[in-house]
C-alpha positions in Angstrom: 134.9 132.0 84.2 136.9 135.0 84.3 137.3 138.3 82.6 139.0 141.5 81.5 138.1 145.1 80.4 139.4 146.9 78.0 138.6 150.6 77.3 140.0 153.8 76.8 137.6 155.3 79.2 137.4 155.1 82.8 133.9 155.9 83.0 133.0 153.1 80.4 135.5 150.6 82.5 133.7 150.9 85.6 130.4 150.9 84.2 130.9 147.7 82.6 132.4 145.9 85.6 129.5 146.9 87.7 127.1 145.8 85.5 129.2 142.3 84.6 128.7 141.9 88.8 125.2 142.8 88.5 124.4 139.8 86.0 126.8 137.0 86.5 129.5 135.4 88.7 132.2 136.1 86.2 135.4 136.8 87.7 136.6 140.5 87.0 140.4 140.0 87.1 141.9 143.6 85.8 140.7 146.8 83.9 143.1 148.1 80.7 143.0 151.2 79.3 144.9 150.3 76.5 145.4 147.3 74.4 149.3 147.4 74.7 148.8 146.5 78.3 146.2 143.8 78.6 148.7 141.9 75.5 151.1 141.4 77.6 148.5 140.2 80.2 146.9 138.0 78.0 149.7 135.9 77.0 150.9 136.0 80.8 147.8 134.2 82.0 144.7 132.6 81.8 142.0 134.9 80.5 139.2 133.6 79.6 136.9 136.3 78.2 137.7 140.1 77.5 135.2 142.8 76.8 137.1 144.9 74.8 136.7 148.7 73.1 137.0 149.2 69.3 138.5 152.6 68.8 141.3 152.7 71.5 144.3 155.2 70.6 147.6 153.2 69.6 146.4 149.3 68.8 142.0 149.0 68.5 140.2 146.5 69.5 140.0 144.9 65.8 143.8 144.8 65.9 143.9 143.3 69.3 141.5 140.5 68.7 143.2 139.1 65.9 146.3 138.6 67.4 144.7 137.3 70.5 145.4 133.6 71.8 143.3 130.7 70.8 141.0 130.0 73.7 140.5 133.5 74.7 137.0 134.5 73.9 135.8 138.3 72.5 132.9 140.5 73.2 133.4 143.8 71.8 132.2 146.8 73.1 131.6 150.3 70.8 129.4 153.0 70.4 129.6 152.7 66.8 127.5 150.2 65.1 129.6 150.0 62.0 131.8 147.5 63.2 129.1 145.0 64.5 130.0 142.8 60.9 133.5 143.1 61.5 133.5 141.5 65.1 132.1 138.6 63.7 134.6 138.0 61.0 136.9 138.1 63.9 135.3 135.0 65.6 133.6 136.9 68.4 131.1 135.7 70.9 129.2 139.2 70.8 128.8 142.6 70.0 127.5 144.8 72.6 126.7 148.7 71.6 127.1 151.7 74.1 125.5 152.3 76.4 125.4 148.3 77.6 121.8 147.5 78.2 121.7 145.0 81.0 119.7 142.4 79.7 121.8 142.2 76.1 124.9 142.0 78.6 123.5 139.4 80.6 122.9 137.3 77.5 126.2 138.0 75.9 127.5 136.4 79.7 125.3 132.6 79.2 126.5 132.5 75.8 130.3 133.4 76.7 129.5 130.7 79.6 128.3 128.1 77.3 131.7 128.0 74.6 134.4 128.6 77.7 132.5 125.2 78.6 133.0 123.5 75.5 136.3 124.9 75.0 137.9 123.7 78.1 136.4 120.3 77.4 139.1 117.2 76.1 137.0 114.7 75.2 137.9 113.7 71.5 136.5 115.8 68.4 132.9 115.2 68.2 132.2 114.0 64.4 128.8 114.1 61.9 128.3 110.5 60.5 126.0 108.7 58.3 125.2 111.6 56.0 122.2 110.7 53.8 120.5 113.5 51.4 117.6 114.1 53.9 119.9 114.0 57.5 122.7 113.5 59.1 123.5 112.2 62.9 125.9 114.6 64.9 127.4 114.0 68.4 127.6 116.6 71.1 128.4 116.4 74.3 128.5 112.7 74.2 124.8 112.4 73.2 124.3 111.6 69.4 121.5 113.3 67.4 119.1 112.9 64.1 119.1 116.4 62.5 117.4 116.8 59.4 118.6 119.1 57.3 115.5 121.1 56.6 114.9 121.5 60.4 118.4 123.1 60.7 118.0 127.5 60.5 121.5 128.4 60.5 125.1 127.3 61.9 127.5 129.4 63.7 131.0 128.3 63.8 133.6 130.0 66.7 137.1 128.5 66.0 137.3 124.4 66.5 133.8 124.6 67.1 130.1 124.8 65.8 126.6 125.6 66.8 123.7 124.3 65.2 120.6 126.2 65.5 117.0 124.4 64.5 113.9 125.7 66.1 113.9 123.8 69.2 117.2 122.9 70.3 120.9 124.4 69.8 123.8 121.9 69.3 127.5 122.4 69.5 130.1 120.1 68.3 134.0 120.0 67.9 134.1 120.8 64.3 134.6 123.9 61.9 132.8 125.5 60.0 134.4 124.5 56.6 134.2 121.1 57.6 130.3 121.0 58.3 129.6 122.9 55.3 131.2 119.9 53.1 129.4 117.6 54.9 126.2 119.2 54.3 123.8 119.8 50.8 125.5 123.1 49.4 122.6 123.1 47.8 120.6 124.3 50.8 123.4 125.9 52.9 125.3 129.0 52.0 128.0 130.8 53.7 126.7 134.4 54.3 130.0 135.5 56.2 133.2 134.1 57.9 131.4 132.7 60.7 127.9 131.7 59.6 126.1 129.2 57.4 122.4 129.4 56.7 119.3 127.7 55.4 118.3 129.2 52.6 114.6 128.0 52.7 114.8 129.5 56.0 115.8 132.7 55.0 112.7 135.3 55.1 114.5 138.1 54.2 117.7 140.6 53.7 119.5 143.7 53.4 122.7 145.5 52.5 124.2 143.8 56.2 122.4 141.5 57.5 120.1 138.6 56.3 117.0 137.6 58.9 115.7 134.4 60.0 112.1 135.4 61.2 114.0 137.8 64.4 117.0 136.3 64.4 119.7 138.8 62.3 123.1 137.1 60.7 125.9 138.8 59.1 126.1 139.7 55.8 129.6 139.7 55.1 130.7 142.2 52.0 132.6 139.1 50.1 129.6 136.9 49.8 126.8 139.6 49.4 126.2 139.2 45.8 126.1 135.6 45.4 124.0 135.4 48.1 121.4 138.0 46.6 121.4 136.0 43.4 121.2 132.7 44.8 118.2 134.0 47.4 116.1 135.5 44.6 117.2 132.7 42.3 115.9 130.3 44.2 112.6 132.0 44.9 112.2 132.6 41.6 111.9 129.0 40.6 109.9 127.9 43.7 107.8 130.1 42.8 108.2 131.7 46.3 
């Protein structure tokens, strides 16, 4: 896998390409110090990951992202934790806050690993099948799987594709978001932002930005807020939860 960097700052560029040799194998191809520039590289060649700034004079990060090419990947980079929600309702793999701690970095990497994979792969779309109201059996990576639907905690999609998180096993599969979701008890799943469906039974708790699966944190995007808090305490209230 290969990569670029894009920052503003020299200091921040170099940092990050020593510690992106530190942790992985990934292929540093070029450094940008403006957005302007690594566009016209991106659409010139084959990139498959870019670290890229926020607040960059001229065209941000934000900006950049969204006009980016379909099987170029994101992890933004930014000292201002603000825009953590954002990045995910621009499909990102990750958000990584300044200054980069190593390990977070190096996990950012295996998971950026993991979807350039499945992205470069053209076997046909995987499919879910045989719904029933207590499971459904899902294909990925030419394997096909029982899932109940209480076992699943949440569902991340990231453009043609999903992951499906349960306690013991993640699972992705050629599919969107949107399309899972119909396939699935709305019931039981909600959409908490762009890019993330979860369980509500799973749920153990919430705030203004973020609702919490035991340590795992989600998205709380600003659009589906309220009719998630309803539905949440709703829910508990006549469970008696």
């Amino acid at each position: 896998m290969n990569c670029i960097i894009i920052d503003d700052e020299p200091l921040a560029r170099n940092e990050m390409e020593t510690l992106i040799k530190e942790v992985s194998s990934v292929e540093v191809l070029k450094k940008f110090s403006n957005a302007f520039a690594a566009m016209e590289y991106v659409h010139a060649n084959k990139v498959d990951l870019l670290f890229l700034d926020i607040e960059m004079p001229g065209l941000s990060g934000v900006d950049f992202a969204a006009s980016l090419p379909g099987k170029s990947l994101t992890i933004f980079t930014t000292a201002f934790p603000q825009y953590a929600l954002r990045s995910y309702e621009l499909e990102a793999i990750d958000y990584l806050l300044k200054p980069i701690d190593k390990a977070r970095l190096e996990k950012a990497i295996r998971k950026a690993e993991l979807y350039c994979k499945m992205l470069a792969d053209d076997t046909s779309k995987d499919i879910v099948e045989n719904n029933t109201n207590e499971y459904f059996f899902i294909k990925s990576e030419r394997k096909t799987y029982k899932l109940n639907f209480t076992d699943i905690l949440y569902i991340e999609g990231l453009k043609d594709y999903v992951v499906i998180y349960t306690q013991n096993q993640k699972l992705i599969t050629a599919m969107n978001l949107r399309t899972i979701h119909q396939k699935i008890p709305q019931s039981l799943f909600f959409r908490v932002s762009k890019s993330f469906l979860v369980n509500m039974e799973r749920v153990t708790s919430f705030d203004s930005h973020a609702v919490y699966i035991g340590e795992t944190e989600i998205p709380l995007g600003e659009i589906y807020r309220n009719d998630f808090v309803k539905k949440y305490i709703d829910g508990n209230l006549n469970t008696g939860h």
